[in-house]
N, C-alpha and C positions, 0 to 999 in steps of 0.2 A: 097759637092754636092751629093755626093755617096749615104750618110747616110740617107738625107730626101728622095730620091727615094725611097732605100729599105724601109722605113716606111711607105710612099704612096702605094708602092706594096703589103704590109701587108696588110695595111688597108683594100684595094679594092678586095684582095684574103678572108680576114674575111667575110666582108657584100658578097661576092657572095655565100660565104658555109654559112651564116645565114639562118635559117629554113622562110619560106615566114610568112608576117601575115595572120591571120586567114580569113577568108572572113566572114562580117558581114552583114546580114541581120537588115539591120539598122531601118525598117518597123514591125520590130516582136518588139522594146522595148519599153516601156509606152510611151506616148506622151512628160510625162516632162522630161525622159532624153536623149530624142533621137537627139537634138543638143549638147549637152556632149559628147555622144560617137563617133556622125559624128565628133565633132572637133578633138576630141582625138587621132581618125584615120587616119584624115587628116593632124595631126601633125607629127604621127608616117610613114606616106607616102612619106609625103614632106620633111623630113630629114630620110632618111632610114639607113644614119649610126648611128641613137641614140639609144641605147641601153635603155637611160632613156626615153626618146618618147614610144618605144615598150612596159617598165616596166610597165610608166603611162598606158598606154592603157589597159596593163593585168588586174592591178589592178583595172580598175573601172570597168571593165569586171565580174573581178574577186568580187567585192560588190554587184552587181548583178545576181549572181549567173551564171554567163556563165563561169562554168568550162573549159571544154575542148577549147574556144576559149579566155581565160584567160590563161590557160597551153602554148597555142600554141604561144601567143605574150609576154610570159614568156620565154619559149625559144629560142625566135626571141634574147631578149636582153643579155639574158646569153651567147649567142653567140655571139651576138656584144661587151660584155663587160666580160670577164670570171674570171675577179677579185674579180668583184662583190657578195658579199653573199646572197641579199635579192633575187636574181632572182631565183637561181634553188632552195631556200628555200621555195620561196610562189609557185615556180610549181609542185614541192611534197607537199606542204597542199593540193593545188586544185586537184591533182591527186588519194590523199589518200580520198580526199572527193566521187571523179568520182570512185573509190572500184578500180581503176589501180593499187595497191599496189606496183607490179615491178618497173614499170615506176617511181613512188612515191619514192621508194627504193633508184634508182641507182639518181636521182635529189638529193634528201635529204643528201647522202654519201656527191652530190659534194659540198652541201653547209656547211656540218659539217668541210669538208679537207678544204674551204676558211675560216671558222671560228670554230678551233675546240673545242671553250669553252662555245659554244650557247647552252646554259641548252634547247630552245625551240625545237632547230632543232635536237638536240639527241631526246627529249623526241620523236618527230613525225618520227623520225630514229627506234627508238623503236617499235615504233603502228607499223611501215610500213613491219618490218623483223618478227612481229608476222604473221599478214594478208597472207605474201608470206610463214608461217611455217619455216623460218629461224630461231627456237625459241631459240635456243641455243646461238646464236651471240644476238638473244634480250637479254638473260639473262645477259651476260657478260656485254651488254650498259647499262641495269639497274643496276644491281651489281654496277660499276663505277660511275653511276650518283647520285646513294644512298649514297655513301659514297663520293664523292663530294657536296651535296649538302642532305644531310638528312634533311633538312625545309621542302621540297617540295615533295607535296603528292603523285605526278602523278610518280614519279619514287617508290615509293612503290607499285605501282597499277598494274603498268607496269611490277614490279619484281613483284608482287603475279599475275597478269596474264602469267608470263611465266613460274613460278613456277607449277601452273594449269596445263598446256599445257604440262609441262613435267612429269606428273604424284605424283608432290613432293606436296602432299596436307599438309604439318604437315608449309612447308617454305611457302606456298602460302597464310595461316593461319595468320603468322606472319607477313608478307610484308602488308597482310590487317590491321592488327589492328595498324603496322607502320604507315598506310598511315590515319587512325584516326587519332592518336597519334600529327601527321603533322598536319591536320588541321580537325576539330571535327567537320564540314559539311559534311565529306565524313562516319560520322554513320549511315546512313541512306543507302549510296549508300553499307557501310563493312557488314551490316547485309541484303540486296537482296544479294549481292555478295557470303556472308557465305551460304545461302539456295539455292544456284545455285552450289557451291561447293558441299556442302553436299549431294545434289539430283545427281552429278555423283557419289562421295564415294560411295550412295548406288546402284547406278545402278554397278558399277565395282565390287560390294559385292555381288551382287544378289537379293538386299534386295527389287525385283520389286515394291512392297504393298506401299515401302516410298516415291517411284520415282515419281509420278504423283502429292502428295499433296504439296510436298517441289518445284513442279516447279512451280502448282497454286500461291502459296505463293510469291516465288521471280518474277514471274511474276507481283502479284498485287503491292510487295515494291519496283520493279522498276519505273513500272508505277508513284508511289506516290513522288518516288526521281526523277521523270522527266527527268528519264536516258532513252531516250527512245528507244537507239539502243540494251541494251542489254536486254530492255522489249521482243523486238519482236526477238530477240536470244532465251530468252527462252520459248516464247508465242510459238516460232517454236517445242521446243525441245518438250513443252507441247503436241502441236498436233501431233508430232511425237509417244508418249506413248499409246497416245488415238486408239482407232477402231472407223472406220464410217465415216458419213459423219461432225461429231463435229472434230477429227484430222483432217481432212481435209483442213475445213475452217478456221483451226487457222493457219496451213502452209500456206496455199494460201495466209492468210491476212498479216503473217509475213514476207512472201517474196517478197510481193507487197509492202510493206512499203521500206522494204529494197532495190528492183530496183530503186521504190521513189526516195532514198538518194544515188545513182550511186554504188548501191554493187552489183556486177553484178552476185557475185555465195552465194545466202546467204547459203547456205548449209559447203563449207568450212568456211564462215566466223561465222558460229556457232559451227562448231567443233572448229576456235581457242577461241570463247572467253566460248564456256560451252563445252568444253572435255569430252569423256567419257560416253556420251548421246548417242551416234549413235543408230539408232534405232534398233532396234532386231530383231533377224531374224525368220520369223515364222518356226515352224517346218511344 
């Protein structure tokens, strides 16, 4: 008799420290899915110890692009359910999406510690402790994930972006043409990458005169690899070199894209993925 109380007592101590659901503005979403999401909610309401009810809800939140109230009914069910791996794993994508990269961080750890052989959730472990400057613990997840798994390209990318980031331009070099190597779509994204490398080596050299055409450049072969967050990384760094009201309008445009896509300081998130740019300081 003892045993099923104290399991009832659990239970009902879980769901009362569970984070509440989001409140949804159920009049803001298209016409055709807005009895989808009232049902969904309605599901998630009327059974409120279901962690799976909560998750369902994130996630069609979460296809919709409603980050932060995707995040929020992601962590309703990771709290009803903390066994679970998918929860706090899709509430660090949609987190790392919304540029909360901490918040992203410390979900992602929990889903890596319920499953620690998820090639996906290391990799977005990875992106998430570059974003917060933790680049040293990235280098160590990519180092591991590369020699776990060297098929796969995004840990070479990962390892030559933190290689970048910690000023080791000769390993960052090699983690690129690795991540070629892996799978030969990403020549396109290793040569904007190499002319974005290249344009800090000469900014950290002095070599000002190289700095502005190698960022035109990798600017325009991002844009053409339809990369298009580290386009407006370097479209930024671009108008950072420029004088007038021409640098101006290319930050403006690059960090208005970037609020766009929920990054909310594009200025650090361009020192971690183009290093070495910081603008100069006039005399």
């Amino acid at each position: 008799m003892l045993l099923p109380m104290l399991v009832a007592a659990t239970a009902l101590a879980t769901l009362a420290d569970a984070p509440p659901l989001p409140p949804l503005p159920i009049e803001e979403f298209p016409p055709a899915v807005r009895a989808r999401v009232a049902a969904a909610e309605r599901l998630a309401t009327e059974d409120p110890g279901s962690a799976d009810a909560a998750g369902a809800l994130g996630m069609l939140l979460h296809a919709y692009d409603q980050l932060s109230s995707a995040a929020a009914a992601y962590d309703r069910a990771r709290a009803l359910d903390p066994d679970v791996f998918a929860w706090p794993y899709l509430a660090g994508v949609a987190r790392l999406r919304l540029g909360r990269a901490g918040e992203a961080e410390a979900a992602l750890k929990e889903a890596v510690a319920r499953e620690p052989g998820s090639l996906p959730a290391r990799l977005r472990l990875g992106e998430a402790l570059l974003v917060t400057g933790d680049v040293k613990p990235a280098r160590i997840l990519y180092r591991a994930l590369v020699a776990e798994h060297p098929e796969a390209p995004q840990g070479h990318y990962g390892l030559g972006r933190a290689a970048a980031a910690l000023g080791d331009a000769a390993a960052a070099i090699e983690s690129y043409r690795a991540a070629v190597r892996a799978f030969p779509a990403y020549a396109a994204a290793h040569y904007a990458l190499a002319l974005l490398l290249r344009a800090g080596l000469s900014a950290a050299r002095g070599e000002v005169a190289d700095v502005t055409p190698l960022l035109e450049r990798a600017t325009a072969a991002f844009d053409a690899a339809q990369m298009a967050v580290h386009a407006n990384v370097a479209r930024r760094r671009l108008g950072e070199t420029l004088s007038g009201e021409e640098g101006r309008s290319l930050v403006h445009a690059a960090d208005a894209w970037m609020h766009s896509q929920g990054i909310r300081n594009p200025a650090r998130y361009a020192e971690v993925l183009a290093p070495n740019l910081a603008p100069r300081q006039k005399a």
